[in-house]
N, CA, C and O atoms as a GROMACS GRO file, in nm:
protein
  340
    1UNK      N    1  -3.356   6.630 -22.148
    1UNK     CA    2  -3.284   6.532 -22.069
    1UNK      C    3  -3.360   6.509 -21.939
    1UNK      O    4  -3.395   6.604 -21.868
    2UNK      N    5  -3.389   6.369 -21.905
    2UNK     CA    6  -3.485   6.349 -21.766
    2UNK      C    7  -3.363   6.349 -21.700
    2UNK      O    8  -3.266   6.291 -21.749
    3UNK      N    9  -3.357   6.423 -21.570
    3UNK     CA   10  -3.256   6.416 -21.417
    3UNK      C   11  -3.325   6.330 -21.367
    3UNK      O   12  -3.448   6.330 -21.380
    4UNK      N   13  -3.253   6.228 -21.294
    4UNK     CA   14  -3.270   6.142 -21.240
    4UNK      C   15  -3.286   6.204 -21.062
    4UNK      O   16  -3.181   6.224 -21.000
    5UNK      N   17  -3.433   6.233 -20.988
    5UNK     CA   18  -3.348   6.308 -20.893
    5UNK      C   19  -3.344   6.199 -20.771
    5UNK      O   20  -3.402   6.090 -20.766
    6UNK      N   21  -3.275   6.250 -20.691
    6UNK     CA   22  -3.269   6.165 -20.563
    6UNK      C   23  -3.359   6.116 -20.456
    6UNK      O   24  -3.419   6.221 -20.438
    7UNK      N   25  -3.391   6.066 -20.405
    7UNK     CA   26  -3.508   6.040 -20.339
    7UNK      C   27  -3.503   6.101 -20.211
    7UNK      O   28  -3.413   6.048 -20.147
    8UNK      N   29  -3.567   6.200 -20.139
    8UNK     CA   30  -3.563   6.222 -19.958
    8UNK      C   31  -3.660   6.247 -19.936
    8UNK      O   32  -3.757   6.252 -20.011
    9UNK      N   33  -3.649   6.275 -19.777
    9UNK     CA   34  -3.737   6.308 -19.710
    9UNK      C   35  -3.809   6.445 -19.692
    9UNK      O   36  -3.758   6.533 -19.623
   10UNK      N   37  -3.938   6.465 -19.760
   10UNK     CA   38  -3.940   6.603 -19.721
   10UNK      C   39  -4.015   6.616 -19.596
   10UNK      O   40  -4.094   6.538 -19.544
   11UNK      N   41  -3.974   6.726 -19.561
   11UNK     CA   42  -4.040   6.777 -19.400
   11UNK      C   43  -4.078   6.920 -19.372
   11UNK      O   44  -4.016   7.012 -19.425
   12UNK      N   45  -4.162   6.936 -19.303
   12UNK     CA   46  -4.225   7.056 -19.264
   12UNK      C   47  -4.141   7.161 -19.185
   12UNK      O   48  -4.153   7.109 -19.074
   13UNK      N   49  -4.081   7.248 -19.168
   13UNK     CA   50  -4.014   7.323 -19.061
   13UNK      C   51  -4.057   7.317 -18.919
   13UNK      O   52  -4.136   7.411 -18.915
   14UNK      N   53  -4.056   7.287 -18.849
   14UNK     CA   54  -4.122   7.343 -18.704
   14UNK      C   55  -4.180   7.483 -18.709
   14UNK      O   56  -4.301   7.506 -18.706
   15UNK      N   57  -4.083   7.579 -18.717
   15UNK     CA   58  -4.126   7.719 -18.691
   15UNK      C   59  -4.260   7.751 -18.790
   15UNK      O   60  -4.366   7.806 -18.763
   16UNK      N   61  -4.212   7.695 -18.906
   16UNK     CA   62  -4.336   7.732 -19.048
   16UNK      C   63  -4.462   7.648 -18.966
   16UNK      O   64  -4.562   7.708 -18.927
   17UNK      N   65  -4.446   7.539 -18.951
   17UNK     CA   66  -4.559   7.468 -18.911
   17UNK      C   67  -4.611   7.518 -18.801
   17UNK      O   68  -4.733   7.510 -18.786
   18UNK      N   69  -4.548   7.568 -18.723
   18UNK     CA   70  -4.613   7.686 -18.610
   18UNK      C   71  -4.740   7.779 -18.646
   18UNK      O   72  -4.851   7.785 -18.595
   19UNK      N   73  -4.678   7.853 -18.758
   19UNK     CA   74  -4.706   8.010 -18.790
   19UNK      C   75  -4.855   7.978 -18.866
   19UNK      O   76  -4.951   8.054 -18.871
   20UNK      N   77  -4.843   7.824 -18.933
   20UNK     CA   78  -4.965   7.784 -19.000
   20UNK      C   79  -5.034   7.676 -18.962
   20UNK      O   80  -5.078   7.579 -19.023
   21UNK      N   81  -5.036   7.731 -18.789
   21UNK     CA   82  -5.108   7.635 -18.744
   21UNK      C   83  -5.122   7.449 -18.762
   21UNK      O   84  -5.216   7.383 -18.719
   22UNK      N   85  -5.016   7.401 -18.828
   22UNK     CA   86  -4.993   7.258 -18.845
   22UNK      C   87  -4.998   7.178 -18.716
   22UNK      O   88  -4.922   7.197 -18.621
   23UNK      N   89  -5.107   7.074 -18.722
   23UNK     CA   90  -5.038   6.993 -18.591
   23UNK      C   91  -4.984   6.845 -18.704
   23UNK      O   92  -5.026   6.795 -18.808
   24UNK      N   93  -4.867   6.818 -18.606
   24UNK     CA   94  -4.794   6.679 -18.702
   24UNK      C   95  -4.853   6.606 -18.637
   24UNK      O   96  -4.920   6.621 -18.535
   25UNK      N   97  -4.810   6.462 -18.743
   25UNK     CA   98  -4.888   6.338 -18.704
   25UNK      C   99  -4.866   6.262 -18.578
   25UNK      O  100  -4.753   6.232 -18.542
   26UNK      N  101  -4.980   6.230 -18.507
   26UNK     CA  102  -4.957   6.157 -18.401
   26UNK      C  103  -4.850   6.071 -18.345
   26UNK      O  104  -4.884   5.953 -18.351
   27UNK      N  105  -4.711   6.091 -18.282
   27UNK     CA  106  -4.587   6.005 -18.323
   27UNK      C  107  -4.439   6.047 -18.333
   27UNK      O  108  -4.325   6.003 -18.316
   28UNK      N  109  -4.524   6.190 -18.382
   28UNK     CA  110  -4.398   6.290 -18.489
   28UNK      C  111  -4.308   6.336 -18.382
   28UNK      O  112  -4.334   6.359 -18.264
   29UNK      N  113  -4.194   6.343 -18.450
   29UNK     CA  114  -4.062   6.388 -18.332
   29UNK      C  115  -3.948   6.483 -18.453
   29UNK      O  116  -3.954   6.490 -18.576
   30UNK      N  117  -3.893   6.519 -18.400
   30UNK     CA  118  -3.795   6.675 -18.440
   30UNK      C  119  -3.672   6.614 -18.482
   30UNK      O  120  -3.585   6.556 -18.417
   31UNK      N  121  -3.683   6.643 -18.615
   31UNK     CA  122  -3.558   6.618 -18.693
   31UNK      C  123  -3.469   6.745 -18.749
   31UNK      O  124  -3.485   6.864 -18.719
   32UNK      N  125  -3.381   6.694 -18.830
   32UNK     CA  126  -3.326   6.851 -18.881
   32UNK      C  127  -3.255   6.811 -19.024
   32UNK      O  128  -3.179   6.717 -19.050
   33UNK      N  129  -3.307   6.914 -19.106
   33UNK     CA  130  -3.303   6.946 -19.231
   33UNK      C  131  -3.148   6.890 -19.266
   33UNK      O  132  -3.066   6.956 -19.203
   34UNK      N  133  -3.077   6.770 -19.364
   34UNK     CA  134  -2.961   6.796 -19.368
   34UNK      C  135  -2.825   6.910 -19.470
   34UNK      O  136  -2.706   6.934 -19.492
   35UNK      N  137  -3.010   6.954 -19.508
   35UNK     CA  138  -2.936   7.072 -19.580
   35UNK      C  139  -2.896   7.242 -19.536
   35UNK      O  140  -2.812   7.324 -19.576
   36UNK      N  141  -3.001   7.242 -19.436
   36UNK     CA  142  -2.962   7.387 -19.364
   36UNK      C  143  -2.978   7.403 -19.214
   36UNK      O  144  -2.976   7.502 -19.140
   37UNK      N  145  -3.001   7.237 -19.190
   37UNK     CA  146  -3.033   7.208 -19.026
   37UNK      C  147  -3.144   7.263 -18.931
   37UNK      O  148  -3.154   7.256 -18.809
   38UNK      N  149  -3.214   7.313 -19.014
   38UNK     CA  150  -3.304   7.339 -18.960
   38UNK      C  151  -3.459   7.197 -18.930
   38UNK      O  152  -3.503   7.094 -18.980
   39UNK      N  153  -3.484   7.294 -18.811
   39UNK     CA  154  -3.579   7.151 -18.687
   39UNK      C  155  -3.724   7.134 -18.816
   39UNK      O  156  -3.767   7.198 -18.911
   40UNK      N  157  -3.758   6.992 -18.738
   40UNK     CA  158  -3.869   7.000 -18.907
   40UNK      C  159  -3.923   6.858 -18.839
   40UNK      O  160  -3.843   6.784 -18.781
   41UNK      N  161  -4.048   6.829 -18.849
   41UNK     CA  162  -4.121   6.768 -18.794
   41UNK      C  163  -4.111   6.630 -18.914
   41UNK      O  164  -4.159   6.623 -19.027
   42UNK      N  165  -4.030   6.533 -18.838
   42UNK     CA  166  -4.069   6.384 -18.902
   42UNK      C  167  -4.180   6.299 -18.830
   42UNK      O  168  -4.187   6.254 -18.716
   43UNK      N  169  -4.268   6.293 -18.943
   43UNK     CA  170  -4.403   6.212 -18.855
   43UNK      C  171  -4.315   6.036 -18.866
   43UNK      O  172  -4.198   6.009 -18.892
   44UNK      N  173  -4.420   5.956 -18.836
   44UNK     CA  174  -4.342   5.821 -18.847
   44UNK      C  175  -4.323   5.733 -18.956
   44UNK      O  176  -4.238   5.646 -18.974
   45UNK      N  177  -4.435   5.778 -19.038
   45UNK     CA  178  -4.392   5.713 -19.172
   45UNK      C  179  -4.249   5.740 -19.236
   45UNK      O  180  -4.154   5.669 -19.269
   46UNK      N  181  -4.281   5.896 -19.238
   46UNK     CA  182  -4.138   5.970 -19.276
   46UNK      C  183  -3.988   5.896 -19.205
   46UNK      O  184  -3.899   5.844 -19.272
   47UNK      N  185  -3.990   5.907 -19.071
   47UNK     CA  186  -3.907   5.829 -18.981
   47UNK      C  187  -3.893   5.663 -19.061
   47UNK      O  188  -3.786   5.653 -19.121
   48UNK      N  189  -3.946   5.590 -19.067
   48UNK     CA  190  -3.945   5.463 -19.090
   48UNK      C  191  -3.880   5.452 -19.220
   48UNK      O  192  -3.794   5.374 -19.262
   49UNK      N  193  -3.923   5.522 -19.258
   49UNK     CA  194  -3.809   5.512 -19.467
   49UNK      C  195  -3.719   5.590 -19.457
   49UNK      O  196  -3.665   5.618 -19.564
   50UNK      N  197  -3.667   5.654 -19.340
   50UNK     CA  198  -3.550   5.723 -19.356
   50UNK      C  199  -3.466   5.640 -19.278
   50UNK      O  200  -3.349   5.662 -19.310
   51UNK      N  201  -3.476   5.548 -19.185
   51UNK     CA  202  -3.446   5.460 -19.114
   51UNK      C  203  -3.421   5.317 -19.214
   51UNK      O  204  -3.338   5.233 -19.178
   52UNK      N  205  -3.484   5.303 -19.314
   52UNK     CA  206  -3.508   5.182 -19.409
   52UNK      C  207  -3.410   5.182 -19.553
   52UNK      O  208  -3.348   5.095 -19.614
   53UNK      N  209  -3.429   5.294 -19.566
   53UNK     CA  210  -3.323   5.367 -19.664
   53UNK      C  211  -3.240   5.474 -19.693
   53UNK      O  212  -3.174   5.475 -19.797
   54UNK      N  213  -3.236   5.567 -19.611
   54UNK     CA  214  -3.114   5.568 -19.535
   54UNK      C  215  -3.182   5.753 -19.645
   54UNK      O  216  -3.100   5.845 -19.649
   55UNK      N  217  -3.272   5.767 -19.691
   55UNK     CA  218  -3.327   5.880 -19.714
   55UNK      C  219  -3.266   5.991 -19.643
   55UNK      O  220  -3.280   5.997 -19.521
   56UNK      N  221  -3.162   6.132 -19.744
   56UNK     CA  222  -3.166   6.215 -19.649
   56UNK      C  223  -3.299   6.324 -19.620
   56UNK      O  224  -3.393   6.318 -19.699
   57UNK      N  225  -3.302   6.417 -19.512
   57UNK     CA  226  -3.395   6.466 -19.436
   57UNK      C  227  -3.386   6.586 -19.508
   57UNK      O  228  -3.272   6.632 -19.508
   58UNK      N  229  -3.488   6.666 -19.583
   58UNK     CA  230  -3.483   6.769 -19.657
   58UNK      C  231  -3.582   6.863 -19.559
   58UNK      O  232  -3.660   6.804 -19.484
   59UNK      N  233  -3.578   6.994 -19.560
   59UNK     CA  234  -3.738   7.046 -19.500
   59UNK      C  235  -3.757   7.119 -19.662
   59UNK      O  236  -3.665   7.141 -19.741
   60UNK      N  237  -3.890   7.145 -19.680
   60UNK     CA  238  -3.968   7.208 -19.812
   60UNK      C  239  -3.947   7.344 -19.801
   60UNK      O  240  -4.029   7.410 -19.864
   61UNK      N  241  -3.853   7.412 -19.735
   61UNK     CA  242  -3.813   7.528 -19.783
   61UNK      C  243  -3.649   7.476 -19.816
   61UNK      O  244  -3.562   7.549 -19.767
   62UNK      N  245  -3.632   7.432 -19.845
   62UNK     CA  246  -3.487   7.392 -19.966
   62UNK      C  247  -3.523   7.321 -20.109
   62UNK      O  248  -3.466   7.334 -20.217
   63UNK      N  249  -3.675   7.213 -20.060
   63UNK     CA  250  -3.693   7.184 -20.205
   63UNK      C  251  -3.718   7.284 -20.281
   63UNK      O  252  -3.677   7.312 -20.394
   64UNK      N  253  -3.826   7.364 -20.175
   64UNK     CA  254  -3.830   7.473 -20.303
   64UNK      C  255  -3.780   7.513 -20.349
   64UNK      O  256  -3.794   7.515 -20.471
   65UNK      N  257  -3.677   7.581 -20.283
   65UNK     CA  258  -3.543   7.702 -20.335
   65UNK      C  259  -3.463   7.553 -20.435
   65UNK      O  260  -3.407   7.593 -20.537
   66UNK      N  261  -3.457   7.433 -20.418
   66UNK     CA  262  -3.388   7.349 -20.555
   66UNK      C  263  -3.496   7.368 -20.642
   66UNK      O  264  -3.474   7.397 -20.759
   67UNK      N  265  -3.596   7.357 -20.604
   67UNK     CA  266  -3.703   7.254 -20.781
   67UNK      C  267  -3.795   7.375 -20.788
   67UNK      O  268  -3.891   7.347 -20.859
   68UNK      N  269  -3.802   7.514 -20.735
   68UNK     CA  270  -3.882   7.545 -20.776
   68UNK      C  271  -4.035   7.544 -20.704
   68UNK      O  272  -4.062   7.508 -20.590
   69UNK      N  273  -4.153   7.608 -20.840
   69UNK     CA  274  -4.290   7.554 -20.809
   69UNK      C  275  -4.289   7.391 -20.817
   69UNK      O  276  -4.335   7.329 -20.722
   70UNK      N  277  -4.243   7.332 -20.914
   70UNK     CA  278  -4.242   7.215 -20.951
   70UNK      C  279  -4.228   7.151 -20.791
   70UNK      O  280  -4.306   7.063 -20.755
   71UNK      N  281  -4.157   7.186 -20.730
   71UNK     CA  282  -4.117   7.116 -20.591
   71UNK      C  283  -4.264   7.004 -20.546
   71UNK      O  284  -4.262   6.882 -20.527
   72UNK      N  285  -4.371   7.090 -20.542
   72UNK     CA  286  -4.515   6.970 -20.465
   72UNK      C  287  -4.479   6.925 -20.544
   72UNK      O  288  -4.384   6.860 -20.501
   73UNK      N  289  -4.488   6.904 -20.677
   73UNK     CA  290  -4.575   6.806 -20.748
   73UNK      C  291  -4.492   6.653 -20.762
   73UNK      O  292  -4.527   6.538 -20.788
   74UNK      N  293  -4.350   6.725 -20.725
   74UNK     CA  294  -4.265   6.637 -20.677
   74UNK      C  295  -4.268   6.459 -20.570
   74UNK      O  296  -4.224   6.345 -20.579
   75UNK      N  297  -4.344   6.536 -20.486
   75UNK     CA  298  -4.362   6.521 -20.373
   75UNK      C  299  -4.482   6.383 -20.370
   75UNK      O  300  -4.577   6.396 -20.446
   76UNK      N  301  -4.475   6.254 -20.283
   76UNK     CA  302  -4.540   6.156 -20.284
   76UNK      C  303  -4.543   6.148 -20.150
   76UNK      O  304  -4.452   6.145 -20.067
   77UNK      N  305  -4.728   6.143 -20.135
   77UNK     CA  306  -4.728   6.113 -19.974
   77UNK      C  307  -4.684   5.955 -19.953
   77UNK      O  308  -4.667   5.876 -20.045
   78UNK      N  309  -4.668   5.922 -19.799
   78UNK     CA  310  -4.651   5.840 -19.773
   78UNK      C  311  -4.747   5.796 -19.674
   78UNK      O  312  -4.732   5.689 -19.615
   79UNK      N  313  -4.854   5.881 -19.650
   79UNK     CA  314  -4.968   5.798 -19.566
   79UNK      C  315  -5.098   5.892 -19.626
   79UNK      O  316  -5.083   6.011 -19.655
   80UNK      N  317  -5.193   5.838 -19.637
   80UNK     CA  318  -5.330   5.909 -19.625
   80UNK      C  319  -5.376   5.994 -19.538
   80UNK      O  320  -5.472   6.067 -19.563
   81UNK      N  321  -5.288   5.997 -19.384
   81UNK     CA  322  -5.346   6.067 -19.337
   81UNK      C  323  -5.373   6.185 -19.292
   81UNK      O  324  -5.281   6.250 -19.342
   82UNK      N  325  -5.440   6.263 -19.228
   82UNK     CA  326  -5.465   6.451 -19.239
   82UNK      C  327  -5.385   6.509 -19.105
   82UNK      O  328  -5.380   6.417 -19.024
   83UNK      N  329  -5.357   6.563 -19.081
   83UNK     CA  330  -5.294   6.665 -18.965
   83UNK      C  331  -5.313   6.616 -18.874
   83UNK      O  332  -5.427   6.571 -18.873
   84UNK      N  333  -5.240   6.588 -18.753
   84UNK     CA  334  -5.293   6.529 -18.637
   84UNK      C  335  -5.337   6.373 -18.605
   84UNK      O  336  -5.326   6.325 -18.493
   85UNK      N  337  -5.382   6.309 -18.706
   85UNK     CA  338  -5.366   6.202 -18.688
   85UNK      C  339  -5.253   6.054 -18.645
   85UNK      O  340  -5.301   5.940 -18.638
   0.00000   0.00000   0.00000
């Protein structure tokens, strides 16, 4: 049976993105997970389709714990670009 799954936003934690040295994208401002509220870095692409469609705000330590390994592969960027940019 294919699940149809829902579409959101995934996001980085703040604290995780700390610990592994992440810098977010040029823009990026502090959102929060609406699944365990935790702070999580929306760059602006992310921002703009959650704003457009009303996408809720996930951070990637809940996808995982839902989907699993499967969770990346899940996952569709929404810009090309690398850390910091």
């Amino acid at each position: 049976m294919n699940e149809k799954l829902e579409p959101v936003i995934g996001c980085v934690p703040c604290l995780d993105a700390i610990k592994m040295e992440f810098v977010p994208y040029k823009g990026s401002t502090v959102g929060e997970c609406s699944r365990c509220e935790l702070e999580v870095w929306l760059g602006p692409e992310q921002k703009k389709q959650q704003e457009a469609h009303g996408y809720p705000i996930v951070c990637l330590r809940c996808l995982v714990e839902e989907h699993g390994p499967k969770a990346m592969d899940l996952m569709q960027p929404l810009t090309e670009k690398r850390m910091g940019e």
